[in-house]
C-alpha positions as a printed Julia matrix, in Angstrom:
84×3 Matrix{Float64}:
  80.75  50.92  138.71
  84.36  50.84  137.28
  85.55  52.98  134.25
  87.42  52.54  131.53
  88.39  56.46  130.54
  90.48  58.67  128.23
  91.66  61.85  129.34
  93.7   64.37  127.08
  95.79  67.33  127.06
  95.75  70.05  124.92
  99.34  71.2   126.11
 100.69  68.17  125.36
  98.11  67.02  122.25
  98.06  63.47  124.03
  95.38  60.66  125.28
  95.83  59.27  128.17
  93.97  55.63  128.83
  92.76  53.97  131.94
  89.98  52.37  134.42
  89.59  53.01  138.01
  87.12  51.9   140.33
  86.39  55.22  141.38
  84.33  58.22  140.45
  85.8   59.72  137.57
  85.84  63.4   139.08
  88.28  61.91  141.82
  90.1   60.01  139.39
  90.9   62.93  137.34
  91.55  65.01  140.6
  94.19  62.7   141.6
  95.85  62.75  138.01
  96.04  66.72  138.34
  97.43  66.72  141.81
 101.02  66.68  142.4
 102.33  63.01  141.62
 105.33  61.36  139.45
 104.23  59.47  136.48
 102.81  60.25  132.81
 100.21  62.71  133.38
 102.01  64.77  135.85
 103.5   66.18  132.69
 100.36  68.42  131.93
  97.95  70.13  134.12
  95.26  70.22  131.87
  93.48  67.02  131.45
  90.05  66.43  130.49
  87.52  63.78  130.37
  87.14  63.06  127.09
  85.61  59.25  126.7
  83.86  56.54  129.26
  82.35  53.51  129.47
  80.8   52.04  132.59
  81.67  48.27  133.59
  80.78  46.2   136.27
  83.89  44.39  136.92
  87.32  45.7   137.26
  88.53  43.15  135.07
  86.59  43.97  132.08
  87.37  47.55  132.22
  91.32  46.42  132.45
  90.01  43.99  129.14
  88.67  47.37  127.27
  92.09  49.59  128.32
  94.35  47.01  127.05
  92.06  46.72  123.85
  92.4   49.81  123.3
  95.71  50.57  123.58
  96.76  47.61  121.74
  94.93  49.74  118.61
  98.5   52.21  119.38
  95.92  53.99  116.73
  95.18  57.63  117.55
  92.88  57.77  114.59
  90.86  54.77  115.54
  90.9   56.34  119.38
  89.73  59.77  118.11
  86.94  58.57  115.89
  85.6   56.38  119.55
  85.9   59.61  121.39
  84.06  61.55  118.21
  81.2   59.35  118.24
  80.98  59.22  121.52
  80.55  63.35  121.84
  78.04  63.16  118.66
């Protein structure tokens, strides 16, 4: 399966969107560890939205979507009715 995902950070109060072909537990591991690049900023991400595709491309379809929104009030209510 490939993921489309948003993490966020309560330190920073920011989303973070993206897919990955791999589990989402190493995924997020890797964006904790040590590395340059946006989420090195914050040590606290979380998992806070999913969806499950089965091609890479369509998951890179649904990031761009979404981030095209540049909404955080559309991206919160997703992530709201996803956790209902």
């Amino acid at each position: 399966m490939i993921f489309f995902y948003i993490l966020y950070s309560k330190s920073l109060n920011q989303y973070y969107i993206g897919h990955t072909a791999e589990g989402l537990e190493e995924r997020l591991r890797k964006h904790l560890s040590n590395h340059c690049g946006f989420t090195s900023k914050a040590k606290d991400w979380i998992v806070v939205y999913f969806e499950e595709f089965e091609s890479k491309s369509l998951a890179y379809k649904r990031e761009l979507e979404v981030k095209k929104w540049k909404s955080r009030i559309r991206i919160e209510k997703m992530i709201n009715g996803f956790s209902n």
